[in-house]
N, C-alpha and C positions, 0 to 999 in steps of 0.2 A: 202442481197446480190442480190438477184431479185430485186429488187427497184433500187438498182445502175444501174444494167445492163440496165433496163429501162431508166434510165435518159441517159446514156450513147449513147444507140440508137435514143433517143429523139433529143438530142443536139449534131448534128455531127460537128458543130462548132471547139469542142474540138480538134479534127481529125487535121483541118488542124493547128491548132496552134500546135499540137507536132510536126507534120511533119517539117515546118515549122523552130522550135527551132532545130530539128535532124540535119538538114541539114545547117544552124547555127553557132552550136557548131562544126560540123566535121569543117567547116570553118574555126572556129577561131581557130580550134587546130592541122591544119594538112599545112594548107595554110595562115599564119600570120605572117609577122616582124614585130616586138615594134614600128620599126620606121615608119612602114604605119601606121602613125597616123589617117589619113581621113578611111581608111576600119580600122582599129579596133574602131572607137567612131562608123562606122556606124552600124557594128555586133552588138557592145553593145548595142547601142541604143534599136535596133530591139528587141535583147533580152530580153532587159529588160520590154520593152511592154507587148511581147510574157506570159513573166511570170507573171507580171501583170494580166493580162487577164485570163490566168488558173489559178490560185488558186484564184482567182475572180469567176468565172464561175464554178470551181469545188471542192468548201471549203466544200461542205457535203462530197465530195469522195474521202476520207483519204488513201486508200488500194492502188488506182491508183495514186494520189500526190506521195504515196509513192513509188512504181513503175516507175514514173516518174524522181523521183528522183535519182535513181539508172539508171535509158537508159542515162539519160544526160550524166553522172558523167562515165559511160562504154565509151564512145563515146573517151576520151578522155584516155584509156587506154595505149594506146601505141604511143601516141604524148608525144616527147621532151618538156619541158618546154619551152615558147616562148616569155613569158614576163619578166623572173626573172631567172638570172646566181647561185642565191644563193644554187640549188641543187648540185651544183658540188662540193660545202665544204660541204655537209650534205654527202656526197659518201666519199670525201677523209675523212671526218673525222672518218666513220665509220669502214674504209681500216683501218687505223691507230691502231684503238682500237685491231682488229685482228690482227694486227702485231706486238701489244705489247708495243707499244706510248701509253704516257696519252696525248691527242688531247691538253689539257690545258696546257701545255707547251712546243709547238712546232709549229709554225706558218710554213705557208705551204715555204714560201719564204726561210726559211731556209734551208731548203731541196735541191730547186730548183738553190739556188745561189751557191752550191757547185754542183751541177751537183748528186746529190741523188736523187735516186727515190723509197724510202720507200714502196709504194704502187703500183698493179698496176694502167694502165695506167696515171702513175700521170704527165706529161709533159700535156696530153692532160684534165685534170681535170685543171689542172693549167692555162693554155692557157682558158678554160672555163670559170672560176671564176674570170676573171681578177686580175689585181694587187694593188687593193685597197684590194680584200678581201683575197688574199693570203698575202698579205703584215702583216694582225693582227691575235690575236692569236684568237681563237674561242669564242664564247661567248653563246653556246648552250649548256641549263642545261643537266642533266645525261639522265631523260628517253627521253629526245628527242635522246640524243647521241644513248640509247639502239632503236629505232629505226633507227637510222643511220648504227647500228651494224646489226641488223634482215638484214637489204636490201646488206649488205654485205657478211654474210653470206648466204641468198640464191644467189646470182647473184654477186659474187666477182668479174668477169674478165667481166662484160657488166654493162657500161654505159645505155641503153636501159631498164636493168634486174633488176639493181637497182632502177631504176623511176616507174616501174610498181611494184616493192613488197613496194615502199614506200607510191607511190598514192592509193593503196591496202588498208594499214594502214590507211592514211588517209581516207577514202570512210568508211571504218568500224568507224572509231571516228563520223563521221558525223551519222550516221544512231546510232551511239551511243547515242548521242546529239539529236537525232531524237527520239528517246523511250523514256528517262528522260526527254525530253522537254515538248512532250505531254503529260508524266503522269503529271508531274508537272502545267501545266497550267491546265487540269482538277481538280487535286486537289486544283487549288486558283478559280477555277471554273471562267476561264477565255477559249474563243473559241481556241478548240485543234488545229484546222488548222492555226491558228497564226504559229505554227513553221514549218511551208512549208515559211513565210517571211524569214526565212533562209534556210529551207533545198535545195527550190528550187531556192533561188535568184541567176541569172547568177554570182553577183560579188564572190560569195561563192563559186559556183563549178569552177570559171575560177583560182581565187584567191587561193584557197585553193587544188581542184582534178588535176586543172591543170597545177600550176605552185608553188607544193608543197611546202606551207606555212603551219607549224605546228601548229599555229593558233587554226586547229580543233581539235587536239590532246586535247591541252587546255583546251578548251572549252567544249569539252566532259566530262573531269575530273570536270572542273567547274558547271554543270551543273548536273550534277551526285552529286558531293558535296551538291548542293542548296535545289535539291532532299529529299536527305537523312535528309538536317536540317530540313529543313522542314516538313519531314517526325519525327523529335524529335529524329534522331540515330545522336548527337552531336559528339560523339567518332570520325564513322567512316567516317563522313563526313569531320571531323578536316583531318584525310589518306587520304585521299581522294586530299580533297583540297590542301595539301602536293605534292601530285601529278601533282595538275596541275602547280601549281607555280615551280616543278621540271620540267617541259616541258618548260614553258615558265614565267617570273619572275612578269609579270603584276598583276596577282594577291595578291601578298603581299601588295598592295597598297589600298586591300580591308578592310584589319583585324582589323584595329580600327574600322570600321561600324559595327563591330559584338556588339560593345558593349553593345548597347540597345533591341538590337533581346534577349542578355540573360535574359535582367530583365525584361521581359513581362511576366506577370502573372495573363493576361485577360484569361477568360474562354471562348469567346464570339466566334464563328465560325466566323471568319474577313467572310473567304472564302465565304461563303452561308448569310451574312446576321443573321446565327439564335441567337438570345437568348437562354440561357441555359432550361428556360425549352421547348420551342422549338425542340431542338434538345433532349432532354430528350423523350417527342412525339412520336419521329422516332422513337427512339431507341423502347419504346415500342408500337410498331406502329399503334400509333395514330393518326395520319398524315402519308401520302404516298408518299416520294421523295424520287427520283431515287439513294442512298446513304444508303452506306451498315451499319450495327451497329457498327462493327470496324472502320471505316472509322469516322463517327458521334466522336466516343468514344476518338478516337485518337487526333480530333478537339477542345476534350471536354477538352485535355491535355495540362496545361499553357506551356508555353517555359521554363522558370521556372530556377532554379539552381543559378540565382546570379553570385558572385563574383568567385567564386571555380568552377563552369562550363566553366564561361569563362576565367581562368586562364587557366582550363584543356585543355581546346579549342585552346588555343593558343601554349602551349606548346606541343602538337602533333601535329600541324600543321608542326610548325618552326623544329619540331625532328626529324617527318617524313622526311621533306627536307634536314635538315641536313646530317639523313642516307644516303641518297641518294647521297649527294655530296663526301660524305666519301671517298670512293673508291680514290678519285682522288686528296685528300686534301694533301696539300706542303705550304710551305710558298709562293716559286714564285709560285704556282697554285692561291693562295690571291690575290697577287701580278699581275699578268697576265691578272685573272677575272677581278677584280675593276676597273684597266688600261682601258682593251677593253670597257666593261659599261660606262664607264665615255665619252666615245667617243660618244655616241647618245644624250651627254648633251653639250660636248665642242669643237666638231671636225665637224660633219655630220652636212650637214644643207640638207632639201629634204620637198618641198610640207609644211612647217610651214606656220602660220597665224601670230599669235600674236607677235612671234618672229621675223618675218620679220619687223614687223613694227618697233620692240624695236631695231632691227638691224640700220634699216634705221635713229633713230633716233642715236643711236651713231656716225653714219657716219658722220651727221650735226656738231656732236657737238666733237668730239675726231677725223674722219678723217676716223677710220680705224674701222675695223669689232671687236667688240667687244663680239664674242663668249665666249670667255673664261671666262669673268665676267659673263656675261648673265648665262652662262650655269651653271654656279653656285646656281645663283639664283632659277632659276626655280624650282630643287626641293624642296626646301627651303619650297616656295610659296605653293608647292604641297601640302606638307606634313600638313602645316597647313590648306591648305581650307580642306584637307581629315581628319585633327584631329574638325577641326570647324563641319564638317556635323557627326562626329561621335557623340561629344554633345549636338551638339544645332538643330538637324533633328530630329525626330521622325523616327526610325527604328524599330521599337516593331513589324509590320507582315514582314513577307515574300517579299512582293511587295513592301512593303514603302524601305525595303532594297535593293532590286534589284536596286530598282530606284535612293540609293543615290552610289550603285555604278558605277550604269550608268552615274548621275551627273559628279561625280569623276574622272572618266575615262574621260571624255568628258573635262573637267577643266584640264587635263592634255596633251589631242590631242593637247588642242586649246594654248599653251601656248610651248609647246616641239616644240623642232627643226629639228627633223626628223619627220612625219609622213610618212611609208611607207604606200598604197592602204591596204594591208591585215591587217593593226593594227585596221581597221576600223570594224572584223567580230565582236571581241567583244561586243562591244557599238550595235551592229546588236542584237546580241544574247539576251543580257540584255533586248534589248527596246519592244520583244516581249511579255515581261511581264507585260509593264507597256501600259501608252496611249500615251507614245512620238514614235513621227515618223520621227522623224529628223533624226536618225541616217539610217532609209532606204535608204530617198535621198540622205545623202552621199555617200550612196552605189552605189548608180548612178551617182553625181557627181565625184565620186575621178578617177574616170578614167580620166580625165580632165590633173589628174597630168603627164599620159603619154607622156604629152606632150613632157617632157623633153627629152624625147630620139629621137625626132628627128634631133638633133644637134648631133654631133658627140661627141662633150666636153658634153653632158650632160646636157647644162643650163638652165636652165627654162625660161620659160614665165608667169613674175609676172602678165601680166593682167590678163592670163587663170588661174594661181593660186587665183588672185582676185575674180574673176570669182565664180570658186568652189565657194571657202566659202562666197561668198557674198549670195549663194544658202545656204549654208548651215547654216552662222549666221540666215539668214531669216527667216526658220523656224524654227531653234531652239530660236529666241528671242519670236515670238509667241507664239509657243508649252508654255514656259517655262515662261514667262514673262507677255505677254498677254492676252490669253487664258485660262483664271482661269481653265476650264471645267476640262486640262487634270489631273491639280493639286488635283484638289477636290475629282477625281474618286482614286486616289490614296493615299490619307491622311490617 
């Protein structure tokens, strides 16, 4: 703690770079419209230097990162969302559940075109959300709903009272994600401060603290999950995981990677490097590393269980999720779900790469936008490049897993036809595990997508979407293609 405090006096550099970010973020969250495109790339920009720099400058001082990480993320307390309309159905929908609606069978426009007003202030919730997303029915799993419900319950009649008990939740998921992140990376004995590349990254607190994307709820539960396998508690990491795919659905796209994590039955501490009698050594200590004899002992423990673990694994995954959906289940609730879902494969298009182009070439060749086949395909396409790395990838540690779900995920951004800016925290979360860094710079680039609102229709500017991912194919073909270095540190 003295030593900190030292370095801290030493290096008053620090000083002005928080000041700096404080002053910043009040900016961007108090004094900001989406469609000041020029002052929001330049905040971000700034920002993202800012961050840059400190946990550059201060990756030994975990205590103050973490501190840090918490001023930002306050800062933003009591600011409206300003980039994203989508909290105002995260309110109505939780109005709803207290009034005794199941949210999954009743889209808000129903309400509103007979002059009903279920909820309060629902005219002005309505008027908020516009009429794309009042128009569908909701497509937000249960425990995101039960925090939809928490912020209703404390603060039922303020708009205002809701956004602070849900940014609340959110702020606690992050600092959640924050303690399993870093136990977790110490346990692959990889550098703790790697998860300040998320806790502190502006895209994460603007994205997530500030314009309430559940995301981190997710990811918390995800990361917690990865934790615990890894830690060998297969049971409660399957609940777990359960959990996070009942906040948000991304992760069911992971469960075939599990495959080969179960039949690893190396004794070999990936994490440290050791040979078994090596770590046999420690344990009677013969050798002197910083690594307790449980910790040693637990390493010493294959993954192990085969075919019946990972059956079991899967069927509490899918159970727990199930339970969870219970509550609300109907035939049109089936019916309703799958409908809305299907909409981010054959309806939305927003910030795609690879789909733009398969678009563009339809036009040439049929005339007219052909979504509706495309969007078909794609998961199609998905599902097999995610069953191909389930068999034919090397999954057996921790890391090599992480990594083919990070691939995965990424095979799926690049290819889907919606990408919204917050779908990009995951691939974030995941890449601090491994040696890719591509999905940082997306995190910097996808603000780029903003651009679209400064049209009044919404439209994009395909050269600035070109743009983005021309940054971001860039470094992911290196990372991933020519750059043997990052492959190798991960095999």
């Amino acid at each position: 703690m003295f030593s900190n405090l030292v370095f801290l006096k030493s290096n008053r550099a620090w000083l002005l770079l928080v000041v700096s970010s404080c002053l910043l973020y009040f900016t961007f969250a108090y004094n900001l419209v989406r469609t000041d495109y020029v002052k929001l790339i330049m905040l971000y920009t700034a920002l993202f230097f800012l961050f840059y720099k400190l946990v550059q400058l201060l990756k030994s001082q975990l205590v103050f990162l973490t501190w840090l990480a918490f001023i930002f993320r306050a800062i933003f307390i009591l600011a409206i969302p300003n980039l994203s309309q989508d909290f105002y159905r995260f309110i109505w929908d939780g109005r709803m559940l207290l009034e005794g609606f199941n949210p999954y069978l009743h889209n808000v426009e129903s309400f509103i075109s007979m002059s009903k007003f279920p909820v309060d202030q629902a005219q002005e919730l309505h008027q908020g959300m516009g009429e794309l997303n009042a128009s569908h029915f909701t497509n937000y799993p249960p425990l995101n709903q039960l925090c939809f419900v928490i912020a209703g319950l404390f603060a039922g009649k303020s708009i205002l009272g809701s956004v602070v008990v849900m940014r609340i939740l959110i702020i606690a998921a992050d600092f959640g994600t924050l303690f399993f992140g870093k136990k977790l990376l110490e346990r692959l004995n990889l550098p703790a401060h790697n998860i300040f590349w998320y806790v502190l990254n502006p895209f994460i607190i603007i994205e997530l603290t500030g314009n309430l994307h559940f995301e981190g709820v997710m990811i918390f539960f995800l990361v917690w999950s990865l934790y615990l396998l890894h830690s060998r508690k297969w049971l409660f990491a399957a609940i777990i995981l359960g959990c996070s795919i009942s906040v948000k659905l991304i992760p069911l796209m992971f469960l075939p990677l599990f495959l080969k994590w179960f039949f690893n039955n190396k004794k070999v501490s990936t994490a440290l490097n050791l040979t078994p009698d090596e770590a046999r050594n420690i344990i009677t200590n013969k050798m002197k590393q910083s690594v307790s004899k449980e910790e040693i002992a637990l390493r010493l423990t294959p993954h192990n269980g085969g075919l019946l673990k990972l059956i079991s694994f899967y069927c509490v995954t899918l159970l727990t999720t199930i339970l969870l959906f219970l509550p609300f289940y109907s035939k049109q609730f089936i019916s309703n779900y799958t409908k809305t879902v299907g909409l981010w494969f054959q309806d939305f298009e927003f910030n795609a790469s690879l789909y733009y182009i398969a678009r563009e070439i339809g036009y040439q060749f049929r005339g007219y936008n052909e979504i509706g086949t495309i969007g078909k395909i794609i998961p199609v396409v998905v599902v097999l490049f995610v069953l191909g790395m389930a068999f034919f990838r090397k999954n057996k540690t921790t890391v090599q897993l992480i990594t083919s779900m990070l691939l995965a995920l990424s095979f799926y951004y690049f290819t889907a036809t919606t990408v919204h800016p917050w779908y990009v925290a995951t691939l974030l979360i995941l890449s601090i595990f491994t040696n890719y860094k591509f999905p940082l710079v997306w995190s910097f680039a996808m603000t780029l997508s903003y651009l679209a609102y400064i049209n009044t229709n919404n439209t994009e500017n395909l050269w600035i979407i070109g743009l983005e991912y021309a940054i971001v194919y860039s470094v992911f073909i290196w990372e991933v293609f020519i750059n043997k270095k990052a492959t190798k540190q991960i095999s």
